[in-house]
C-alpha distance (Angstrom), angle and dihedral (degrees) to the residues before:
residue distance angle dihedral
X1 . . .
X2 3.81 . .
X3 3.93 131.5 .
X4 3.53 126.2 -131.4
X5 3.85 122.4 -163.9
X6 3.72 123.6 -154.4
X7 4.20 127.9 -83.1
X8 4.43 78.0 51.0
X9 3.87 113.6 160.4
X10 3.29 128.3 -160.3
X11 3.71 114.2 -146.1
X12 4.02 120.1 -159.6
X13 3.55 126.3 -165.1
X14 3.75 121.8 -170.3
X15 3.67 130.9 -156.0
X16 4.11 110.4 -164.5
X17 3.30 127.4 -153.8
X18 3.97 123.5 -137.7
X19 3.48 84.6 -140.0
X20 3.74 99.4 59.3
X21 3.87 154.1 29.5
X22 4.06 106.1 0.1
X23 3.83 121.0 -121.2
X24 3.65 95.4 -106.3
X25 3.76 94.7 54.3
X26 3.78 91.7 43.5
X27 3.94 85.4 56.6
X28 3.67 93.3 46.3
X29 3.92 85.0 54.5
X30 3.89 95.6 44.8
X31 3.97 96.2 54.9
X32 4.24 89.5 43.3
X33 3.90 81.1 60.0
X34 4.12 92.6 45.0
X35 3.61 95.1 -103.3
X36 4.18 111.3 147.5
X37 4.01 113.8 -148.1
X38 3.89 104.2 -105.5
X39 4.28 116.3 -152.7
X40 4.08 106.1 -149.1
X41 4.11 127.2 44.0
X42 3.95 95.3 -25.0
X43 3.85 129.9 69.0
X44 3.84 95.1 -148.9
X45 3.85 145.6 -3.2
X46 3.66 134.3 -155.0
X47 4.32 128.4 177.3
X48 3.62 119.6 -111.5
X49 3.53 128.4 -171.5
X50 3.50 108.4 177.9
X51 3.85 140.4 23.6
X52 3.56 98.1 -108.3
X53 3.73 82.7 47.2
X54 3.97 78.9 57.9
X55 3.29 90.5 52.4
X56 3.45 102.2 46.3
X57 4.04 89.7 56.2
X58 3.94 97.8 45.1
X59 3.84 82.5 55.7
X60 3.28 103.4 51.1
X61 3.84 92.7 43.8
X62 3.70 93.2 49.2
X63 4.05 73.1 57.6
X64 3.05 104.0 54.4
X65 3.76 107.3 46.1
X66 3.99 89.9 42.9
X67 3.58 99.8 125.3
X68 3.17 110.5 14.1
X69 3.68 101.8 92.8
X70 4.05 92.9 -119.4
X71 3.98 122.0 140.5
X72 3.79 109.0 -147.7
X73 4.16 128.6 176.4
X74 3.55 118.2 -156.7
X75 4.00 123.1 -145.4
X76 4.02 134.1 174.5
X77 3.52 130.9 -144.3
X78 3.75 138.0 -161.8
């Protein structure tokens, strides 16, 4: 497994597709989830404290962009 200390961010980056979900929506989707719009080389952030917490995030983003033809990568930061 892998161990995750406190003050963890998770970073997401999304890469849309012209032939799916809009931008707006995708937002929409991000911040129902408890993601936070992020200005620089991520889309969104969100603090995790745990690995299941990690878990529990990866899933529902997996969720969320099911469907709607985005690409995302996922990366955490002390």
């Amino acid at each position: 497994m892998f161990s995750i200390r406190n003050n963890m961010k998770l970073y997401l980056k999304i890469y849309f597709s012209s032939e799916g979900a809009s931008t707006m929506d995708i937002i929409k989707k991000a911040e129902k989830v408890g993601l936070s719009p992020n200005v620089g080389d991520y889309d969104f952030e969100i603090d995790i404290a745990s690995p299941e917490e990690y878990t529990e995030v990866t899933e529902k983003i997996h969720k969320m962009l099911k469907g709607t033809k985005c690409m995302y990568k996922v990366t955490t930061h002390k």
